[in-house]
N, C-alpha and C positions, 0 to 999 in steps of 0.2 A: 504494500500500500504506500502511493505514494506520498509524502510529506510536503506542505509548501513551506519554501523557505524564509525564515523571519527577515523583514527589509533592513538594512544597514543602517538605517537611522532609527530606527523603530525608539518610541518614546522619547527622542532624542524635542528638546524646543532651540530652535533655529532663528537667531534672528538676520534678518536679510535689511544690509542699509544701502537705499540704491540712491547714487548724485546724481546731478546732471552730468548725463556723455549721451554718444548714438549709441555705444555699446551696452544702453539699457536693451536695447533692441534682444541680446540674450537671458536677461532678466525671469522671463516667463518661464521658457524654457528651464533655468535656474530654479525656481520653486516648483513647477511640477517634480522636475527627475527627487527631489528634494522628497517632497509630498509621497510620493510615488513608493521613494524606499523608507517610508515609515516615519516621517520626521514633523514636526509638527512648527511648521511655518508662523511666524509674524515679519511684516515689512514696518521700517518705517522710511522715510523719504524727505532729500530737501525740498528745499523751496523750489529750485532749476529742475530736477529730478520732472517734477510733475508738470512741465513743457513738454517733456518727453514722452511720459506716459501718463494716463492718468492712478488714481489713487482708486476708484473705484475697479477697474483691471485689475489690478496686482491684490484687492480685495478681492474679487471673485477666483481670483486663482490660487489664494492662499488659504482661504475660508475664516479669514480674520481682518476685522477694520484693519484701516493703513494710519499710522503716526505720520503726518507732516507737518502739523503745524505746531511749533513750540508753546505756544499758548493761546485756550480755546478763541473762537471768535466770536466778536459780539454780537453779531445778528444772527439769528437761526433761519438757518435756508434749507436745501432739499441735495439729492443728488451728494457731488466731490464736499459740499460745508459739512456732510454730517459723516465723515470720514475725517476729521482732524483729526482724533485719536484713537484708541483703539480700549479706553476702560481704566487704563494703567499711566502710569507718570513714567517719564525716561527713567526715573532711578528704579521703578519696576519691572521696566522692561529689559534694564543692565541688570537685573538680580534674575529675573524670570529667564533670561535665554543660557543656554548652556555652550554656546558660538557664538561668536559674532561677524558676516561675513559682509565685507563690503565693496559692493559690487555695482556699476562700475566705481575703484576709488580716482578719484580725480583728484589733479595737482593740487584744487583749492583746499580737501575735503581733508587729504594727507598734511596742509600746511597746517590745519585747523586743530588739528589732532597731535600734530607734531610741537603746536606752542601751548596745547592745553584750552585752547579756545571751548564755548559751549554758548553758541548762541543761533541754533538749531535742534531740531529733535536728534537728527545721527550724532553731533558733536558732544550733543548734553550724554548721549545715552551711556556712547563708549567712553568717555571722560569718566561716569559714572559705574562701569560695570569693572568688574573682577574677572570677568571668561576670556576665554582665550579669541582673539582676533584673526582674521583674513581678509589679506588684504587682495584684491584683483585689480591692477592700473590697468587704466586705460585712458590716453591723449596722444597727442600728435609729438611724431619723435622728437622734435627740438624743445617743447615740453619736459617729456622725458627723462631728456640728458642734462637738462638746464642743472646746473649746480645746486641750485636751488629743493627742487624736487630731489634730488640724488640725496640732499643731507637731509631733509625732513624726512626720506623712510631711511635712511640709517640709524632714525634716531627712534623712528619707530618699530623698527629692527630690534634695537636695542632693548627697547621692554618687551619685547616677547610677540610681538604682530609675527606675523603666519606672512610670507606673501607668496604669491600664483601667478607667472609672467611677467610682462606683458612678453606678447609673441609676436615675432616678424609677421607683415600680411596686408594689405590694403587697407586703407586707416579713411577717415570720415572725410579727409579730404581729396581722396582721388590717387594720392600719391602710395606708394610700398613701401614700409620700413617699421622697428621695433614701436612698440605703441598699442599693438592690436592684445584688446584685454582675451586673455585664456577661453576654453571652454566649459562651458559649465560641468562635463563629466570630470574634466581634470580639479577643478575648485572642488566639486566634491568631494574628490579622492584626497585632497589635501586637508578638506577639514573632518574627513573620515578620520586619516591619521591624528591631524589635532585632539580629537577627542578620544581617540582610542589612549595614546600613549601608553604602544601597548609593544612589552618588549619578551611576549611568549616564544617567540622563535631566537632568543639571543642563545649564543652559541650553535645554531644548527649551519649548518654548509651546505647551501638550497641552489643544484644546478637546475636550469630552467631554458630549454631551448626552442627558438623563435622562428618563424619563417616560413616559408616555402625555399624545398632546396633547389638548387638550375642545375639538371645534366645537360652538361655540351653535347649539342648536335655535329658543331664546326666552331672554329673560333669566332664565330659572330651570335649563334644561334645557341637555344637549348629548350628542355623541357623545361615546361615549370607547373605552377599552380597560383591562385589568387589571394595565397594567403598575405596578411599586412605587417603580421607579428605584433599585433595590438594587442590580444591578448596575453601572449608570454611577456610583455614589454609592464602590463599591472600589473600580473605575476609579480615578478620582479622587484615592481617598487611595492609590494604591496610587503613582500616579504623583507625588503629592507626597512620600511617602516616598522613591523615588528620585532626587530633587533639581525636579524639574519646577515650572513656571509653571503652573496649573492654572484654568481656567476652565467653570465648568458652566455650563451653558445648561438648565435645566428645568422639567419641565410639570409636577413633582410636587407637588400642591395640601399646603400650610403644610411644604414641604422644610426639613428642617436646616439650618443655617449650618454648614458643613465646616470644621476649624480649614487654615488656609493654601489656601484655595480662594476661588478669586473666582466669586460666584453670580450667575447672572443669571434672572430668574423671566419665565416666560411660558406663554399660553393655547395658543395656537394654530400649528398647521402654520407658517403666513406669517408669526408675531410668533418663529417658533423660526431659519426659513431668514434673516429677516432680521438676527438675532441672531447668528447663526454667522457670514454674510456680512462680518458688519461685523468680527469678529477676525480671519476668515479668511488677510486678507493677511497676520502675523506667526507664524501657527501651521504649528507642525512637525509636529505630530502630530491628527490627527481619529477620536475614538472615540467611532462614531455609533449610541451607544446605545438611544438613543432609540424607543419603537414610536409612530412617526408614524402618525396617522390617513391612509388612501389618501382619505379623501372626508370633503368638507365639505355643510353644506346651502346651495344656491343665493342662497335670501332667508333671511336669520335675519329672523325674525316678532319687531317692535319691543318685541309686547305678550307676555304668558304667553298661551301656547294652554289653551284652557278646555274640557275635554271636553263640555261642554254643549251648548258652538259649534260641533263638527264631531261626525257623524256615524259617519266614517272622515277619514281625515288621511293622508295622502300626500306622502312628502318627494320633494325633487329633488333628488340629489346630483351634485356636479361633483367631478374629480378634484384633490385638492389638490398642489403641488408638489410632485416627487420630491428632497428634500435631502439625498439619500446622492449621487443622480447630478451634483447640483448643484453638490455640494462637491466633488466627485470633479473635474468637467469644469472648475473656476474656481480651484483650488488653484494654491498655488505650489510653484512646477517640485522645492523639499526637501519638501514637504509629502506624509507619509503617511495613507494614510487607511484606518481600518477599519469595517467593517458591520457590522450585525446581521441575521441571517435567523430570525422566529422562526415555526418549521413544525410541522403537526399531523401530517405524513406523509412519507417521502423526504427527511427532512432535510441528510444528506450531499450529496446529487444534486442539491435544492432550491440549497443554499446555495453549489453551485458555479457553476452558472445562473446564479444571482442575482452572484457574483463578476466572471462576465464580461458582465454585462446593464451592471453597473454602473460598472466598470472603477477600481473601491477594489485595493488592495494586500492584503488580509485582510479574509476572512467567518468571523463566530463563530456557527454554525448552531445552535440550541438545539431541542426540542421543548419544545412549550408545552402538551400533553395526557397524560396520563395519569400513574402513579406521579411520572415523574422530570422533570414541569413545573417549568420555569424561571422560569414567569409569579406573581410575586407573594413567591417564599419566598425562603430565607437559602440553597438550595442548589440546584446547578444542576449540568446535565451539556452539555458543548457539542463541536463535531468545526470544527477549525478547520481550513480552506481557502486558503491562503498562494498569491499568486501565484505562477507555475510548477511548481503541481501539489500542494506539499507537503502533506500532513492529515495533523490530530494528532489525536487523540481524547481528550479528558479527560471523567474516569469522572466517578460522580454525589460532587459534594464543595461543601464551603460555597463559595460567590459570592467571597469573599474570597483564594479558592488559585485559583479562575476566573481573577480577574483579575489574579493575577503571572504565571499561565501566558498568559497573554493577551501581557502587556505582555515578557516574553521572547521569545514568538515574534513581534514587532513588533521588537524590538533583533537577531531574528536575521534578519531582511529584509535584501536587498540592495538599495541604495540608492545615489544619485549623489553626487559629490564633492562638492558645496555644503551637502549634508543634515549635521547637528549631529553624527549616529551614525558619519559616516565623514571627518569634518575634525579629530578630536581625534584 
């Protein structure tokens, strides 16, 4: 029978303080995913903010009035007047939220914050509050870079603010360059960590490998597949946020550099087994993400094949090594290991199969076809298959709440005495 799985915020109270930018534009989206994974939203909002959007939106999407105005108004009207606040006073709202994310922050909102100002409902709140902070900029890069802005979040830095980007990308005025606020899956995963401060995986040695691999055709050409490596990539930080030794192994052509992650880049099936092989003896944990090619071509052709030269073309493919069952059959005796099953059909059934084909402690079954494809995007729905029967279903949500629900049901394995999870 299967279980659904509890959301990543669940009971968690969230407050969301949005300035004026255009990058309120992902705002919504921000308190849904929010919403979504169990968390229980309040906005409040400046003065500029509410040019942007209104107060009564970010109400119907949060399921709670909006704070904008510092102090009530004197006339009683209808509509955005009867949304000034939300029941509670900012020093309530700084005691009531257990985050504080602020989103978009803008140069003014970070000055504001940075001299102790409070002459707004966001300035008063977090001036007022004790919870941990997140910060997401977003302005125009000469903004940005300005001296100015550089030392008010250093200084906000410095008492303990969270911040989320800003990311290269086309900015509100036309132009491309650093400025472009985060996305919302990534802010959550950042204030997922904040609140977790959670360091159950310290000491373990968690290799985790990424990608789709490329067998050469000819030196121009090869197999591949549509994997993005987005999910071995949460993996990763998800498990460094919980104290973890964190090692990727990927196929993912010009991959990120992950902050506290050791990367290792590779093409091919045999350059990935070989890879993993070689940490394998120290690692506790294997989160085998990766969509291995099942076939490689026989003879990689020295030269580019030139349609000129063949009339038809006809590969030979040979089976490439199996590195789920390889890592499974050569691990050591603490060493867990989890799968990947990625199916067009039966994915439940598949990925139980494939559990006991391959004899891993956890299969993360995903569909890779239709709406709620796993293959390529930021959001994924997967039914997880735990040795001795257990399945969990987690519904369609960002890659990012994937992968803590992932690495819970890994901490909630049972395991032998020697293993890291049952010697502390």
């Amino acid at each position: 029978m299967a279980e659904e799985m509890p959301h990543g915020f669940g009971g968690r109270k969230i407050a969301v303080h949005v300035c004026g930018g255009v990058a309120v534009v992902k705002v919504p989206e921000l308190i849904t995913l929010l919403r979504r994974q169990g968390a229980e939203v309040r906005v409040a909002m400046t003065a500029s903010a509410t040019a942007f959007i209104s107060p009564t939106t970010l109400r119907a999407l949060s399921g709670n009035p909006v704070a904008w105005r510092l102090f009530p108004a004197k006339e009683k009207g209808s509509g955005a007047d009867q949304d000034r606040g939300h029941g509670m006073s900012h020093i309530d709202l700084g005691i009531w939220a257990d985050c504080h994310l602020v989103v978009p922050a803008t140069a003014s909102t970070m000055a504001r914050l940075a001299l102790g100002l409070a002459d707004d409902v966001v300035s008063s709140t977090l001036l007022a509050t004790e919870a941990p902070m997140v910060l997401a900029p977003a302005m125009e890069s000469g903004m940005w870079r300005n001296k100015a802005t550089q030392s008010n979040l250093a200084t906000l830095v410095a008492r303990g603010a969270k911040v989320v980007g800003p990311v290269s990308g086309r900015l509100a005025s036309g132009r491309v360059g650093e400025g472009r606020m985060a996305e919302p899956s990534e802010i959550i995963r950042i204030a997922a960590g904040v609140l977790r401060q959670d360091v159950s995986l310290r000491g373990w040695q968690v290799l985790v490998t990424a990608g789709g691999t490329r067998e050469p055709i000819d030196p121009v050409r090869y197999l591949g597949n549509r994997s993005s490596g987005k999910m071995a990539t949460d993996l990763a930080l998800e498990a460094v946020a919980r104290g973890a030794t964190v090692h990727l192994v990927t196929a993912v052509e010009d991959a990120p550099d992950l902050p506290d992650v050791e990367v290792v880049r590779v093409d091919t099936a045999a350059e990935m087994l070989q890879a993993c092989l070689a940490l394998l003896p120290s690692t506790h944990l294997v989160l085998m993400a990766a969509a291995v090619a099942d076939f490689r071509v026989a003879e990689v052709a020295p030269q580019k094949l030139h349609r000129r030269e063949h009339a038809e073309l006809e590969l030979h493919l040979v089976a490439n090594p199996d590195i789920l069952a390889r890592l499974t059959r050569d691990r050591p005796a603490s060493c867990l290991v989890v799968g990947f099953a990625a199916e067009t059909e039966d994915v439940a059934e598949r990925g139980r199969a494939k559990l006991d084909q391959k004899g891993c402690d956890l299969i993360v079954a995903n569909p890779v076809i239709g709406e709620h494809s796993a293959m390529g995007g930021d959001m994924a729905e997967a039914t997880l298959v735990a040795r001795g029967g257990q399945t969990v279903v987690l519904p369609w949500q960002p890659k990012s709440a994937i992968a803590a629900a992932i690495l819970d049901a890994v901490q909630n394995l049972g395991t032998g005495q020697d293993h890291p999870l049952t010697s502390r």
